[in-house]
C-alpha positions as a Markdown table, in Angstrom:
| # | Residue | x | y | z |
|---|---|---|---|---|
| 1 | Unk | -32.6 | -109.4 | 24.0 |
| 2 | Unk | -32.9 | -112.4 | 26.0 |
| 3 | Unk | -33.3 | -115.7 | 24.1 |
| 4 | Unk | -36.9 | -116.3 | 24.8 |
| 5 | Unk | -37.7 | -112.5 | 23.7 |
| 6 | Unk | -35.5 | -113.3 | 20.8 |
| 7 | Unk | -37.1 | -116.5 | 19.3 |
| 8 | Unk | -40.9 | -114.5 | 20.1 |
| 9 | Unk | -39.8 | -111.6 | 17.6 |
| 10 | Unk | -39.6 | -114.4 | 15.0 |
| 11 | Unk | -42.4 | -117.5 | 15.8 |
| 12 | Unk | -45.0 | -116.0 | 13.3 |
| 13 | Unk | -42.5 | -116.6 | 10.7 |
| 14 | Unk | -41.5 | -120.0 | 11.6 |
| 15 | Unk | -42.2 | -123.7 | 12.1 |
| 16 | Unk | -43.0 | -124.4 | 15.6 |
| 17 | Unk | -42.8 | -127.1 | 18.4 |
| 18 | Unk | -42.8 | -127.5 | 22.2 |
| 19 | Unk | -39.3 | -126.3 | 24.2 |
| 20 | Unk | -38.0 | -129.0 | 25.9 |
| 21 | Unk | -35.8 | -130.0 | 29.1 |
| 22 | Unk | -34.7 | -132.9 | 31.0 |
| 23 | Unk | -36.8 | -134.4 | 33.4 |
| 24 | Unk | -34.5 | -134.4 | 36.4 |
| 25 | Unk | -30.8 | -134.0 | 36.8 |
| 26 | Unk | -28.2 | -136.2 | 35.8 |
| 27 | Unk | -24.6 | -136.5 | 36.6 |
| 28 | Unk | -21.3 | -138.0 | 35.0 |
| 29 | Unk | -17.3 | -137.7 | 35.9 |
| 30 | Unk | -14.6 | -138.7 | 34.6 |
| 31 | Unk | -10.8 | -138.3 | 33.2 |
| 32 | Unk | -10.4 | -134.6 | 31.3 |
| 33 | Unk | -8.9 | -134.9 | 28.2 |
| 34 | Unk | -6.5 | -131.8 | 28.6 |
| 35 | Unk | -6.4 | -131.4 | 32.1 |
| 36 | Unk | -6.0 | -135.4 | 32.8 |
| 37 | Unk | -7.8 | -134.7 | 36.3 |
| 38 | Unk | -11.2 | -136.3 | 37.1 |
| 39 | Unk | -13.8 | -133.5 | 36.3 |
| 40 | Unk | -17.4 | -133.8 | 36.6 |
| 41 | Unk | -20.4 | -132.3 | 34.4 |
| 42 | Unk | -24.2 | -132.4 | 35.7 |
| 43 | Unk | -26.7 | -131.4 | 33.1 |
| 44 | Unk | -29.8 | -129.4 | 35.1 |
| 45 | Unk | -33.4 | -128.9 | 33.9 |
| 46 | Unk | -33.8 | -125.3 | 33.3 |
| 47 | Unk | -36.6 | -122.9 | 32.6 |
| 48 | Unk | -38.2 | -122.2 | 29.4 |
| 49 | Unk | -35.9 | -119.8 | 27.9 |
| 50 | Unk | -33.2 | -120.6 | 29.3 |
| 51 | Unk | -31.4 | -121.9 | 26.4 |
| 52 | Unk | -28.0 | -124.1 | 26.8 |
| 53 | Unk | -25.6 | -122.4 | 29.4 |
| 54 | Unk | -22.5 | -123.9 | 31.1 |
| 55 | Unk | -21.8 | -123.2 | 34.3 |
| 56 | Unk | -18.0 | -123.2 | 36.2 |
| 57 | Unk | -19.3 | -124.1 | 39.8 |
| 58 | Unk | -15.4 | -124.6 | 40.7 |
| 59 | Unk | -15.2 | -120.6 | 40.7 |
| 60 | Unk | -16.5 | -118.2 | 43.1 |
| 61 | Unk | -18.5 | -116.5 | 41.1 |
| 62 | Unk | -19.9 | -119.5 | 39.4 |
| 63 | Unk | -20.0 | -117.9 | 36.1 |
| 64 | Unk | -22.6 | -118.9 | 33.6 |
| 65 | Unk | -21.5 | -118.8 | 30.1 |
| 66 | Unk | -24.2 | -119.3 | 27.7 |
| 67 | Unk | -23.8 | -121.7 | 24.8 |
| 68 | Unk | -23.7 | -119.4 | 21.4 |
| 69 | Unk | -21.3 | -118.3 | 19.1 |
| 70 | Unk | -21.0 | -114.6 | 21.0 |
| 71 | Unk | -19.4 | -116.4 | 23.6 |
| 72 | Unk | -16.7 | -118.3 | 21.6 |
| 73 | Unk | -13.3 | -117.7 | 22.1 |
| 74 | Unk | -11.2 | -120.2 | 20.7 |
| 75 | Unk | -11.8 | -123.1 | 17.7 |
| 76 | Unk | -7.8 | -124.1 | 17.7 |
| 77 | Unk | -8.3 | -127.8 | 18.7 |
| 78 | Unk | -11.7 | -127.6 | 20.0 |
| 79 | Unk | -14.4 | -124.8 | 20.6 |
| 80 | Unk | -14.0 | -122.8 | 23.7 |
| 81 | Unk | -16.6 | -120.9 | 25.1 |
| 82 | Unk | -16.0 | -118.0 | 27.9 |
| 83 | Unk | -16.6 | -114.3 | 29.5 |
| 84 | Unk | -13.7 | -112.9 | 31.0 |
| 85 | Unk | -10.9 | -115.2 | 32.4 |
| 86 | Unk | -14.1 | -118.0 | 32.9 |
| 87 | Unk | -13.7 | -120.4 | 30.0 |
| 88 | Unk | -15.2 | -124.5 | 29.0 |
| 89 | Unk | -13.2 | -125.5 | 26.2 |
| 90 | Unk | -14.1 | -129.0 | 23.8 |
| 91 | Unk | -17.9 | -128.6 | 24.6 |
| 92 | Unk | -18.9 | -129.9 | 21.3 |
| 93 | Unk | -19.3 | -133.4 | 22.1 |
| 94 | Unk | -21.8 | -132.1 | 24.9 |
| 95 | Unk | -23.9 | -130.4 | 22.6 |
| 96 | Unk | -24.2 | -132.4 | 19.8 |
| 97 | Unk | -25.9 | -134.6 | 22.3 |
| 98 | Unk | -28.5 | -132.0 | 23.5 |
| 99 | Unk | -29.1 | -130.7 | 19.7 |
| 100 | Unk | -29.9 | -134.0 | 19.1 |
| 101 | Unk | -32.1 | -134.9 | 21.8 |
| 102 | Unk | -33.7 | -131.2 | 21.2 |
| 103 | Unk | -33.0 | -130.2 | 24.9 |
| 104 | Unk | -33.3 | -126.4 | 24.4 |
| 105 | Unk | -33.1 | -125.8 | 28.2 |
| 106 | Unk | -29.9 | -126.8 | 30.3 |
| 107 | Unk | -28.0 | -125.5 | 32.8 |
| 108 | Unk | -24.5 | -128.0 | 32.2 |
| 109 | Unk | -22.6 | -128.0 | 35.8 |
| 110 | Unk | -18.6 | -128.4 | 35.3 |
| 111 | Unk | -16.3 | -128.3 | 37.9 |
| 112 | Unk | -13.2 | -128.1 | 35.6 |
| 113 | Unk | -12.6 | -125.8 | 32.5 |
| 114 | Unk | -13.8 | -128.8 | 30.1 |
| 115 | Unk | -16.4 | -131.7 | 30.2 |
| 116 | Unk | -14.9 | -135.4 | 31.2 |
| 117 | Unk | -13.9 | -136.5 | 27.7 |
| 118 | Unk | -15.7 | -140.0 | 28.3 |
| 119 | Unk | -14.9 | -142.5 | 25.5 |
| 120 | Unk | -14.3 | -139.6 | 23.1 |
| 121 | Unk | -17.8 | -139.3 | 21.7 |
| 122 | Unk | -21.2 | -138.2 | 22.6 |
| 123 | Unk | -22.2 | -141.4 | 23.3 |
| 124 | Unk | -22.3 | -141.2 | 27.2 |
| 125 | Unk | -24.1 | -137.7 | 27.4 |
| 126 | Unk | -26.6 | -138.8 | 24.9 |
| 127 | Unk | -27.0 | -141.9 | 27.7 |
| 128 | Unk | -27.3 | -139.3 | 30.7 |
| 129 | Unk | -30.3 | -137.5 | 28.6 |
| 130 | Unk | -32.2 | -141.1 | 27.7 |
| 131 | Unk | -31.6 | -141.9 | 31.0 |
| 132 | Unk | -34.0 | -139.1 | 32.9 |
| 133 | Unk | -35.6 | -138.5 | 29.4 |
| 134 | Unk | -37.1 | -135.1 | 28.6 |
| 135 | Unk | -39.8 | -132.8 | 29.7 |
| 136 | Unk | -42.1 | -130.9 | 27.3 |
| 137 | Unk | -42.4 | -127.2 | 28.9 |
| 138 | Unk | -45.2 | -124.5 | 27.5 |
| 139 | Unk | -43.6 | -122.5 | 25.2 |
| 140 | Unk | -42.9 | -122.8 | 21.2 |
| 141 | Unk | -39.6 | -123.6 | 20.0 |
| 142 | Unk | -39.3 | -121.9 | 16.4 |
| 143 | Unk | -37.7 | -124.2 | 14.1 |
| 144 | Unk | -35.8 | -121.4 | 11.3 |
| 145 | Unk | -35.6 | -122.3 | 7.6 |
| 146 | Unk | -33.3 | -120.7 | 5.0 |
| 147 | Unk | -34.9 | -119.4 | 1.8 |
| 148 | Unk | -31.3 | -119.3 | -0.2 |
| 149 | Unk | -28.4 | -120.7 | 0.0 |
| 150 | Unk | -25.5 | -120.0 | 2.7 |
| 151 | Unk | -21.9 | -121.2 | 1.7 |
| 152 | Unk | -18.0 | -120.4 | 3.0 |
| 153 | Unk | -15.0 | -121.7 | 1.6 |
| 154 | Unk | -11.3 | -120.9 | 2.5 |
| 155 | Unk | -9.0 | -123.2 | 0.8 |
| 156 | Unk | -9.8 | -126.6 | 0.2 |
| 157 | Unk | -12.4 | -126.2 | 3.1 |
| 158 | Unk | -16.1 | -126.0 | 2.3 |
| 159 | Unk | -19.8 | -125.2 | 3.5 |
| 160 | Unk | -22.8 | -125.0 | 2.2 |
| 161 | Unk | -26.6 | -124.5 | 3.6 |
| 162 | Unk | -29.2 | -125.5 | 1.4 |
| 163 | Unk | -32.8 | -124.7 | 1.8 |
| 164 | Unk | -34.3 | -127.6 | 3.4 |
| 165 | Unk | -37.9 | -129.1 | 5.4 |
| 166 | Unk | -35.4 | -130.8 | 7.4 |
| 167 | Unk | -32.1 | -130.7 | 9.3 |
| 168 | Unk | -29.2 | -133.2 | 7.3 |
| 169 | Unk | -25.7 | -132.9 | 7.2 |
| 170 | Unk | -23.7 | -134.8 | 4.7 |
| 171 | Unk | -19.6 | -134.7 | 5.4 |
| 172 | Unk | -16.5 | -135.5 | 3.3 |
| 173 | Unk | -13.2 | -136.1 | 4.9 |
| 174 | Unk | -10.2 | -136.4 | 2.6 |
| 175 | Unk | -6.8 | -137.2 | 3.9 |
| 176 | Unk | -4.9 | -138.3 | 1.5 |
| 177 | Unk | -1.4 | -138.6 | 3.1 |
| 178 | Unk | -3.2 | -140.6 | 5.3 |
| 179 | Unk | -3.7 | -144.1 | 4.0 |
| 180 | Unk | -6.3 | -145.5 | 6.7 |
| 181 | Unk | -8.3 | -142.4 | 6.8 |
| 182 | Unk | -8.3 | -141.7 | 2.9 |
| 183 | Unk | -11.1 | -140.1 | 1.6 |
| 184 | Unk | -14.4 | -140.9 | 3.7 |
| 185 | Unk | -18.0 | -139.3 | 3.0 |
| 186 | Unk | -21.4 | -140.2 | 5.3 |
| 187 | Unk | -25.0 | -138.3 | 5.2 |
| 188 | Unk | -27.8 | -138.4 | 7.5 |
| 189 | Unk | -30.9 | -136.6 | 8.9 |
| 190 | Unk | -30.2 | -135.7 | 12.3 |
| 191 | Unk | -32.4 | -136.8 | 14.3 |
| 192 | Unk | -32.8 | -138.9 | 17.8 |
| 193 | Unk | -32.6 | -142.1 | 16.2 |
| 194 | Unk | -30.0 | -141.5 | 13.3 |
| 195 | Unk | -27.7 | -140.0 | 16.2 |
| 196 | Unk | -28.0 | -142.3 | 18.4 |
| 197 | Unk | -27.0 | -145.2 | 15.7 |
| 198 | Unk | -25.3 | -144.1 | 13.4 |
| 199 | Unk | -23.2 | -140.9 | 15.0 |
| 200 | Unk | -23.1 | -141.0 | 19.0 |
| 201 | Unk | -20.5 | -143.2 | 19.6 |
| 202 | Unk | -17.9 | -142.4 | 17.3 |
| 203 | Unk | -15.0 | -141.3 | 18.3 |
| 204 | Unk | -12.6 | -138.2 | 18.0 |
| 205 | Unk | -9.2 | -139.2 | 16.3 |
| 206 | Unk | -5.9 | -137.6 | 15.9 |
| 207 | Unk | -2.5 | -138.1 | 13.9 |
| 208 | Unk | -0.1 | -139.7 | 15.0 |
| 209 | Unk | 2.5 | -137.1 | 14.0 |
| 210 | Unk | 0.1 | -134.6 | 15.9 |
| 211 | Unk | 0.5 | -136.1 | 19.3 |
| 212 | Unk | 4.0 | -134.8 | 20.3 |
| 213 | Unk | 2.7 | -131.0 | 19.7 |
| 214 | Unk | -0.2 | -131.4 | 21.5 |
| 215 | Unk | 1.9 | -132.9 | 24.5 |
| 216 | Unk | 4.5 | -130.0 | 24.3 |
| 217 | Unk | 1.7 | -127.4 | 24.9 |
| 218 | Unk | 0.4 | -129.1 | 27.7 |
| 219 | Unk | -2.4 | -130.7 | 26.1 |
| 220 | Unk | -4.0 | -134.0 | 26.1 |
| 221 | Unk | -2.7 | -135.1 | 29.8 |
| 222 | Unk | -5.7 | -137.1 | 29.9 |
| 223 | Unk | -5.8 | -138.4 | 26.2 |
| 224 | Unk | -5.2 | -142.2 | 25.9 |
| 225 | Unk | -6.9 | -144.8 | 23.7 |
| 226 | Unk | -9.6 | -145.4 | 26.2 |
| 227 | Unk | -10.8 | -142.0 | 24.2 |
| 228 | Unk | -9.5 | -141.5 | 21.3 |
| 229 | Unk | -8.4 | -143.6 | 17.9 |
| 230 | Unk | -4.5 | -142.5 | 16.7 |
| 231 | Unk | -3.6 | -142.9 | 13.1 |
| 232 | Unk | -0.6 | -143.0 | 11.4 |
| 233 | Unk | -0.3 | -143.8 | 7.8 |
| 234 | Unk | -1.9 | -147.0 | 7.0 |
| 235 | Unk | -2.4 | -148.0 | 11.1 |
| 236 | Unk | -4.9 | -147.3 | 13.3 |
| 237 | Unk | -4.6 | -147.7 | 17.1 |
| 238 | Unk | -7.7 | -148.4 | 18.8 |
| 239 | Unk | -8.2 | -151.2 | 21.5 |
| 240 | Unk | -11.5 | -151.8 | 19.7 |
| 241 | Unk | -10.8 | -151.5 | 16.2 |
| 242 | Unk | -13.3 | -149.0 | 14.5 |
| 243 | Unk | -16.9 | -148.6 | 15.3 |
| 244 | Unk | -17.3 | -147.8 | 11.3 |
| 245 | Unk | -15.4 | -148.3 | 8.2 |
| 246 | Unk | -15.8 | -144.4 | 7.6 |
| 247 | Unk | -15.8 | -143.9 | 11.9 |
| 248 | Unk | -13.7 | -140.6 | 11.4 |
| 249 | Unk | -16.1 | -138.9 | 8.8 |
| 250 | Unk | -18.6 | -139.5 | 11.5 |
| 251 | Unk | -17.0 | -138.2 | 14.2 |
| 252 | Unk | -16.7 | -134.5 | 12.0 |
| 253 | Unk | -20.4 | -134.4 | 11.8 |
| 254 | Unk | -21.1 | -135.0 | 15.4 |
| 255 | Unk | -18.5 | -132.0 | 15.5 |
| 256 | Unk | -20.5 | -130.0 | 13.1 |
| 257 | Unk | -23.9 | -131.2 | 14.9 |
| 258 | Unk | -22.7 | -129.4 | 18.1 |
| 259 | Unk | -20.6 | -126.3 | 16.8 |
| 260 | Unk | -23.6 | -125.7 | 14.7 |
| 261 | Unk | -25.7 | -125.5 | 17.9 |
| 262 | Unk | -24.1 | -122.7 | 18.7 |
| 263 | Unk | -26.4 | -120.6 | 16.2 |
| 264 | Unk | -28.6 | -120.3 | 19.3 |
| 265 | Unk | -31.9 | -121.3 | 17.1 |
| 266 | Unk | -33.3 | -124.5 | 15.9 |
| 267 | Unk | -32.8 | -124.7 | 11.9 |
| 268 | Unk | -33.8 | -126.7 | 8.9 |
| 269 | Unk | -31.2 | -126.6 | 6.1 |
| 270 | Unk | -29.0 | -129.5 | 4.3 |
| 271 | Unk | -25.2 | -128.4 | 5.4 |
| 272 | Unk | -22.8 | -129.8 | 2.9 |
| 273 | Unk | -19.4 | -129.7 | 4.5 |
| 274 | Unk | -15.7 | -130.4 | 2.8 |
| 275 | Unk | -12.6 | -131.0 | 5.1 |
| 276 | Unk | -14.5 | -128.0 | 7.8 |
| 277 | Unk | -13.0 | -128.3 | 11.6 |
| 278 | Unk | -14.1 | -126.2 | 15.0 |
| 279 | Unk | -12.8 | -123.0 | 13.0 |
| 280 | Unk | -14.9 | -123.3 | 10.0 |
| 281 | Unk | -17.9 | -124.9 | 11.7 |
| 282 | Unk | -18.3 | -121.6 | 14.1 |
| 283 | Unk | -17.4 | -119.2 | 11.3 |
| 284 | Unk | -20.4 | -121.1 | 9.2 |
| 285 | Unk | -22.7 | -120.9 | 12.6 |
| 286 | Unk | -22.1 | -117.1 | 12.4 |
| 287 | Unk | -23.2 | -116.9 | 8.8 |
| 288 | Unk | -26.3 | -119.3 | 9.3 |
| 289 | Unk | -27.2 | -116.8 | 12.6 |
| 290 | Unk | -26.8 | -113.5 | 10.4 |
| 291 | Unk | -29.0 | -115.3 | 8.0 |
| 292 | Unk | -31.5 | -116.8 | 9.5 |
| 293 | Unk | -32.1 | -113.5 | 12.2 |
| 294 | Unk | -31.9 | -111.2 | 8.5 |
| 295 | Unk | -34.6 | -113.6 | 6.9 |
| 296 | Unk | -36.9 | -114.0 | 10.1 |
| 297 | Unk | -37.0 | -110.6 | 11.2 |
């Protein structure tokens, strides 16, 4: 079932409003974080129904892999989408931005196996959508609610999705061994406004003690700290400083905001998340998915 069939099987049952798209197309490149080459990204106004899709125009085929949890195939150090050997890896920062902005129809053009990492938030694709803005298009977009509660835990990780008339996320970070990270918490409604202040432009963050893995497996080639904060014990390294006291808790929900997307539908729910990362996030969106789909249908 295609995903406008899919979301017409369940409109009756479900808050409604207008899909949307951008305007006109709009283009960024820049250094990948992995792959340390300059990669580019165009997001695409597509066709009601469409739904969020990446597309590899570097390969002949010029697969298009569409953005839901189906199509994930890795969370290890960010979430990976694919079919067959075709594969965008760390899209999350990407689609935070469009679940944000509500963009429900994209085609997103890479020419590279991952987005340019930009500063190392959302901040600059939520700048390429405000920059066309968006396109109202004629058919409903059914927003989902849950009518019980959803959780997962697996060790000290935690979620939970609460019935709610609106979509909010509240986070709690604890690192404890870590003595400028600590223990940080933020909440918000996610909306346009609250993204764009309060979320967009923080960044993602690693440990210091982390670094020389990630380098041995031929990772981060492009990582510096034009895009990323470092921490180690009670330092952080940042040519800025941080954009908030609590800049990493943020960052995580901006991570949940776009592994979440995945689901595939619009939702209302207040998701309560402990310590979750990539694999925890897409194991939720599959729960929330079976769900929502079980309650709708």
């Amino acid at each position: 079932m295609n995903q406008l069939a899919a979301e017409s099987s369940i409109i009756t049952n479900a808050k409604v409003r207008k899909q949307n798209t951008l305007k006109e197309a709009v283009s960024f490149s820049g250094v990948g974080i992995h792959t340390g080459n300059e990669v580019s990204l165009k997001f695409c106004p597509a066709p009601k129904g469409t739904g969020i899709a990446f597309q590899r125009i570097d390969l002949p085929a010029k697969p298009v892999i569409p953005a839901t949890v189906e199509y994930v195939q890795d969370t290890s150090r960010a979430t990976t989408i694919g079919i067959g050997d075709a594969r965008v890896h760390t899209i999350e920062h990407v689609l935070a931005a469009l679940s944000a902005a509500q963009i429900d129809n994209v085609i997103i053009q890479v020419d590279a196996p991952e987005p340019p990492v930009a500063d190392g938030s959302s901040a600059t694709f939520l700048e390429m959508i405000d920059s066309v803005g968006t396109q109202s298009q004629s058919v409903p977009k059914p927003i989902l609610t849950i009518d019980k509660p959803v959780f997962l835990s697996q060790d000290n990780i935690h979620m939970v999705a609460l019935p709610a008339d609106e979509f909010k996320i509240s986070y709690t970070l604890h690192y404890p061994q870590i003595k400028s990270i600590g223990s940080q918490y933020h909440s918000l409604v996610v909306n346009h406004e609250n993204f764009k202040t309060e979320i967009a432009n923080c960044r993602t963050f690693a440990l210091f003690q982390e670094l020389k893995m990630l380098m041995d497996a031929g990772l981060i080639k492009g990582g510096s700290l034009d895009n990323a904060v470092v921490v180690h014990d009670d330092a952080v390294f940042s040519k800025e400083g941080l954009r908030f006291p609590n800049e990493m808790a943020r960052h995580k929900i901006l991570d949940v905001i776009g592994d979440l997307s995945l689901v595939g539908f619009r939702f209302h729910a207040h998701i309560i998340s402990i310590c979750s990362g990539h694999t925890t996030n897409v194991a939720f969106a599959k729960k929330l998915l079976n769900q929502l789909t079980m309650e709708k249908n």
